[in-house]
N, C-alpha and C positions, 0 to 999 in steps of 0.2 A: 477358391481362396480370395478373399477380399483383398483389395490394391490398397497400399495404404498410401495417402494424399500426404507427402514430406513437408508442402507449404503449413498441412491444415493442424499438424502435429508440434510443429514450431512454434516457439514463442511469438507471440505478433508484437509490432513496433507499438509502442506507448505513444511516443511522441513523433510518429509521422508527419512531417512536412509541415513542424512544429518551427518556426524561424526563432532561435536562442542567440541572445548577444551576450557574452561571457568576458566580463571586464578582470582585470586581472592587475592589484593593485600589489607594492614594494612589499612582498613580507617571504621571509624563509618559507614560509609556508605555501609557495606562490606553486611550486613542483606540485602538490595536491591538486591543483587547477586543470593539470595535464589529464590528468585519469580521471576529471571530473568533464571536459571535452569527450576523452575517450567512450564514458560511459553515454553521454550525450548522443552521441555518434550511434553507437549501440542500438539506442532505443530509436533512431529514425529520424534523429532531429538533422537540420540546417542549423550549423554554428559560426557565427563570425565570433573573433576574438578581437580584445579590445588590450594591447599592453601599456601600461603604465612606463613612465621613466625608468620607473626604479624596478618595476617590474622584470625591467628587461637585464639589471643585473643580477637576477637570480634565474631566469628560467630563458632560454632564445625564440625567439621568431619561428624558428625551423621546425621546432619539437610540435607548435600548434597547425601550422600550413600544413605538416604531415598530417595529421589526425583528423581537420576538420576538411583539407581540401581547399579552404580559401585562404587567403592573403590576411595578415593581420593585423591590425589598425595599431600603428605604432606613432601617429600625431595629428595634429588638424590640417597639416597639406600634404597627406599622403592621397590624398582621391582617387581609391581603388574601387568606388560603385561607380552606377551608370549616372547617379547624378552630380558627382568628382564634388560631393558636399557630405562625405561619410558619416556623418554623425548624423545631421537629418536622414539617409536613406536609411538608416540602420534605427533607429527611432521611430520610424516610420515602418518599419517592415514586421520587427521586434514583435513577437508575441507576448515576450518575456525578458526580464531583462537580470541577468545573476553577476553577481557582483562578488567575486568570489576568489583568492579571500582579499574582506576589503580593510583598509587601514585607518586608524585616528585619523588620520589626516583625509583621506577621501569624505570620511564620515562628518567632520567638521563641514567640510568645504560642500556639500549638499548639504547639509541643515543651511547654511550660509546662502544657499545660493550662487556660491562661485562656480564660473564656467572658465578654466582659464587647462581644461584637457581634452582628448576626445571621449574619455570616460566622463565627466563631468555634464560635457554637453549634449553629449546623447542620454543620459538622464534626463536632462533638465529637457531637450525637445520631443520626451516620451510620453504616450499616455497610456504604455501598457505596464502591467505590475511590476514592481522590485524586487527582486531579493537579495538584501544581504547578507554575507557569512562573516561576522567580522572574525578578525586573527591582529592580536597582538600581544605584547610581552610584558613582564613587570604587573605595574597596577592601572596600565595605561587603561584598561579596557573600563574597571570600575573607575576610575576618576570623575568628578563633578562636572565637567566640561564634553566630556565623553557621551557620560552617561545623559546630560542635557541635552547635547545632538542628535541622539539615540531615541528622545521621547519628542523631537521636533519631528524628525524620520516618522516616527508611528504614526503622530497625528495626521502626516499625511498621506499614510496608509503605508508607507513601505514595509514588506516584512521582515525582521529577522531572525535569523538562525543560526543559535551556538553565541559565542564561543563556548567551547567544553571547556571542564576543568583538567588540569594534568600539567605534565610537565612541559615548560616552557623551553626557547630553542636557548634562554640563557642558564639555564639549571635550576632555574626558582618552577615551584610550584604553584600555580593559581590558577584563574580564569581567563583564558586566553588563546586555548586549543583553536584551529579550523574543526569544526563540525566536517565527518567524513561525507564521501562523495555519497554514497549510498543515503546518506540520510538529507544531505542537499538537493537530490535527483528525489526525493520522495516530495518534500515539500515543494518543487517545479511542479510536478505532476499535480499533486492538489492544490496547488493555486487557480494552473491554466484549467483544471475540474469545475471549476466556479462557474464555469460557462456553461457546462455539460446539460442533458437533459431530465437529470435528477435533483437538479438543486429544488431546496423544501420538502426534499423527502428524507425520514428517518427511516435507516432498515438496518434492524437487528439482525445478526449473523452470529449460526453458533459454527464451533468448529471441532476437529479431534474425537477424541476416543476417550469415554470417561472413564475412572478407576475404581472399583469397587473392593474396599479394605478386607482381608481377611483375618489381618493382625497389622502391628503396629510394622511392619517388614511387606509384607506382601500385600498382592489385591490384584485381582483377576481384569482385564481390559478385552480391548479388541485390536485389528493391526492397522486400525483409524490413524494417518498422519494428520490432518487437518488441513494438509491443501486445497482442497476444493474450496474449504472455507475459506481460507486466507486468500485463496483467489480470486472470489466473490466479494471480498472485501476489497480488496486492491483496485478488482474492473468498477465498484458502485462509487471509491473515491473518486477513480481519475472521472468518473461520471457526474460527481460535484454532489452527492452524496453524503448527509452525516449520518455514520456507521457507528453503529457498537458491536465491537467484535466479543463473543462468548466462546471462547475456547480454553481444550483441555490441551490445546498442543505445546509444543516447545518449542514451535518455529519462532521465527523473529516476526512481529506483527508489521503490515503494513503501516508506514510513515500517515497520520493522520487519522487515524480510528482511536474513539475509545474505548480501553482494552478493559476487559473484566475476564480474571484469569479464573478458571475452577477447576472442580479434579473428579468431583462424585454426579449422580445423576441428581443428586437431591441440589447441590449447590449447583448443578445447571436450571434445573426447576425455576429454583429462588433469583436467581438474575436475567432467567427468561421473561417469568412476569413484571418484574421490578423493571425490565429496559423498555420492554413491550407499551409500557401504560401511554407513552406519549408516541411510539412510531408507527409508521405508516404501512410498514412491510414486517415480513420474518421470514428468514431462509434457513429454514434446521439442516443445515449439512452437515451437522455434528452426527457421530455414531453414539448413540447415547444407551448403555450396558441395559441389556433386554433380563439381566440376571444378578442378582447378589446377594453375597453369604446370608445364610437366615440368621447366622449368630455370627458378631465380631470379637476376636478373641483379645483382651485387654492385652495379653503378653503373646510374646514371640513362640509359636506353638514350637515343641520342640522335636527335633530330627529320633524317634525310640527306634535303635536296629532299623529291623524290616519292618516293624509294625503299618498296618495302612493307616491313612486320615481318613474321615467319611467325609467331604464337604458337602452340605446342605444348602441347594440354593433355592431362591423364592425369586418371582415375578420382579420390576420395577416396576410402580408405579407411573401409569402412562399420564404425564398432566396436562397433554393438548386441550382438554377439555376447559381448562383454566385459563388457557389465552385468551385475549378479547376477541369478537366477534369482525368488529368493525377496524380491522386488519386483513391486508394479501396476507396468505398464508401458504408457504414456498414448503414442501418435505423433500425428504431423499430415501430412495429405497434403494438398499444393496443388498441384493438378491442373487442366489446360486444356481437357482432353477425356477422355470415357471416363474418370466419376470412381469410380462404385463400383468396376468392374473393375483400374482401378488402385492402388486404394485397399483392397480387399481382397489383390491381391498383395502390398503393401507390409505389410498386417498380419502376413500369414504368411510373408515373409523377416525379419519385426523382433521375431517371437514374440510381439506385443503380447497384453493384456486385449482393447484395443479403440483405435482409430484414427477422429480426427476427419477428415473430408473436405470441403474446399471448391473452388470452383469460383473461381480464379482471375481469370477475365474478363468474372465476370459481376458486373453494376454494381451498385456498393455494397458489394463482397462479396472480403473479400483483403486484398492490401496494404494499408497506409497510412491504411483507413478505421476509424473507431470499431465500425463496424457487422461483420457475417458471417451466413455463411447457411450451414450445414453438413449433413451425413448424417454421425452415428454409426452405426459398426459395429461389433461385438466378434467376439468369437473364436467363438463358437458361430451366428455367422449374421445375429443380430440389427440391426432398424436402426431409427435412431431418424430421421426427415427434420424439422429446426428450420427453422422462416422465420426473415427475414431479423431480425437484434436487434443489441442494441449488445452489444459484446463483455464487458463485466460480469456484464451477463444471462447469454452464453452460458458463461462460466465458471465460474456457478452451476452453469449444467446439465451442466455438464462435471463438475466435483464429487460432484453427484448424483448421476452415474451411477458414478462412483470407489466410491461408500458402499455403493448397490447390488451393482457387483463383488464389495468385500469382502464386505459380508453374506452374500454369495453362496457364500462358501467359494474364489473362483478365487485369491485371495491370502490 
C-alpha cells in the first residue's frame, strides 16, 4: 500500500514568507480587516498591521497581535522594529502594501502627499505596490474630490479594489461596500505574480465537464468538476501569467483571469480557437463530451408509462487539429485502464508537447477531489510518475515542466 505524503496532499502556502503591511483606516468596515489578516496568515504571509486613529475605535490592537503574532503600529513613536523608525523598516521590508479598508480621507491625504500618520508615511517611504480597498458611506465615494484623488492614485500606479455596491452601514444604498477578503487576497496575489516567471506569457486554460442538450430539460455530461482547471489557473496567475480561463464549471473563477463561460463541446471549440490566436500555451484540462445526441429534441420529451427512450448518440468532433501550430500544447487524459498506453495514443492523435495522465478510479485521485496522482509524458518518450498531491501543487509541476519545454526549444 502506498504511504500517502500529508505535506504533499495539503494545500501549499501562496504567499510564503511574503512580508504584507496591512494598514487599517476609520471605517465600520474596519472588522473585515481582521479575517482579511486571518486569511493573510492562512496563506503563509508575515503581516504587520498598521491602526489608524480612528481605526482603533472600531476594531483593538489585540484582535490583530493575536492573529498576525506581531505588535501593531498604532503611531509614529511607537518603535517596535529593529530600526525604532517603523514606517521606514516596514517600507522597506513590505512586499506589498494593503490598505484595507481605506477612507476619503487617507485617500485625499496620499493624492496630497501628506505624511502627517504611520499609514501615510510608510506609503510615502515605499516602493513596493499598493493596494487600496476603499469603504465609505453616502456619495462620499463618487464625489468629484474623491473621485480626483482616485485618478491621482492611479496615475501613480496604485491599485484599487471595490468599493462594491449594496447596502451601506447608514441604510442608504450605493457605492461604498469593502470589497470581501477573498476577492482582496486574490488581487495581492496577482499583483505580487507580476514578478513571477511567466510574465509575457498568454495561456489558455479550459476547465469542467461540457453538456450535451438532449432536449430543452436535460443533456448528458461527465462527473468533470473543473478544479484542476481552475487550479492551473490560479498557480499560472500567482506566476504573473495572463490567463484565459474556458470553462464549463460553476466554481467561482480565479481573482484575475479572463473568464469565457461555455456549456457545449462546440461553444468550447469556438472560444478555444478564438483565445488561442494570440497565446502562447494551452492547457485542455477540460473533460470535453467524447458523445452527443444525434438528434436534439426542440420540446421536453415526455415521461409515456414504461415505454423506453432509444437515445442516439454520435462522436464529437475532435478540433485539435484546428489549433495553431505554433503553440505548447498541454492535454489531460483520464483514463480507467491501461493509462500510459492510452495516454500516449492520445498524445500523438492531439500533437501535444506532453499529456498529463491520471487514473480515474483510483481513490483520491480524479474527479471532484482536491488531490491527483498523475504520470507525465511528452512527445519525446519522457515520463514524469507524481504521488498523490493536492491539485495546486500539481499545477506547479505542470508549469514546471511548460518552462522546461520552452527552454527546451519544442515551442
Amino acid at each position: 500500500m502506498t504511504k500517502i505524503n500529508n505535506k504533499l496532499i495539503s494545500k501549499p502556502f501562496t504567499l510564503e514568507n511574503k512580508n504584507i503591511v496591512l494598514c487599517v483606516c476609520g471605517s465600520i468596515s474596519a472588522y473585515k480587516s481582521a479575517d482579511l489578516a486571518s486569511k493573510l496568515i492562512q496563506e503563509g504571509a508575515k503581516v504587520n498591521v498598521i491602526l489608524s486613529n480612528s481605526a482603533q475605535k472600531f476594531i483593538g490592537k489585540a484582535t490583530f497581535e493575536a492573529i498576525t503574532h506581531n505588535k501593531a503600529i498604532l503611531g509614529l513613536w511607537d518603535n517596535n522594529t529593529n530600526l525604532n523608525i517603523d514606517h521606514v523598516a516596514l517600507a522597506n521590508e513590505a512586499d506589498i502594501i494593503v490598505i484595507s479598508p481605506a477612507t476619503a480621507n487617507t485617500i485625499g491625504k496620499l493624492a496630497m502627499g501628506v505624511s502627517d500618520s504611520p499609514i501615510t508615511n510608510t506609503v510615502l517611504a515605499t516602493s513596493s505596490p499598493v493596494i487600496i480597498a476603499p469603504a465609505m458611506d453616502g456619495d462620499m465615494f463618487e464625489s468629484f474630490q474623491t473621485q480626483k484623488n482616485i485618478k491621482i492614485l492611479k496615475e501613480k500606479k496604485f491599485e484599487f479594489i471595490g468599493p462594491e455596491n449594496g447596502r451601506l452601514a447608514s441604510g442608504l444604498i450605493g457605492k461604498g461596500r469593502l470589497s470581501e477578503s477573498k476577492k482582496i487576497l486574490g488581487i495581492i496575489r496577482k499583483t505580487l505574480g507580476k514578478k513571477g516567471d511567466f510574465i509575457g506569457e498568454k495561456i489558455v486554460i479550459t476547465a469542467g465537464g461540457t453538456h450535451q442538450p438532449i432536449d430543452p430539460v436535460r443533456y448528458i455530461t461527465n462527473k468533470s468538476s473543473g478544479k484542476m482547471g481552475h487550479f492551473i489557473a490560479e498557480a499560472a496567475i500567482d506566476r504573473g501569467a495572463e490567463v484565459v480561463l474556458i470553462t464549463a464549471s460553476e466554481m467561482d473563477p480565479p481573482i484575475g483571469v479572463e473568464l469565457v463561460k461555455v456549456d457545449t463541446a462546440k461553444s468550447m471549440e469556438n472560444a478555444v480557437i478564438s483565445s488561442t490566436k494570440d497565446a502562447s500555451i494551452l492547457i485542455m484540462a477540460a473533460a470535453i463530451s467524447d458523445f452527443t445526441p444525434e438528434k436534439i429534441s426542440s420540446r421536453k420529451i415526455k415521461k409515456m408509462n414504461d415505454t423506453p427512450i432509444n437515445l442516439k448518440l454520435k462522436s464529437v468532433n475532435d478540433f485539435s487539429h484546428r489549433i495553431k501550430s505554433n503553440i505548447a500544447k498541454i492535454f489531460f487524459a483520464a483514463e480507467s485502464e491501461n493509462l500510459e498506453e492510452n495516454a500516449e495514443l492520445k498524445l500523438k492523435s492531439k500533437n501535444a508537447d506532453f499529456i498529463v495522465a491520471n487514473n480515474i478510479v483510483e481513490k483520491n485521485s480524479g474527479f471532484s477531489y482536491d488531490t491527483n496522482k498523475v504520470t507525465i509524458i511528452d512527445k519525446n518518450g519522457d515520463k514524469i510518475k507524481l504521488p498523490l498531491m493536492h491539485k495546486l501543487r500539481l499545477a506547479n509541476k505542470i508549469l514546471d515542466k511548460i518552462k522546461i519545454t520552452k527552454k527546451n526549444g519544442e515551442k
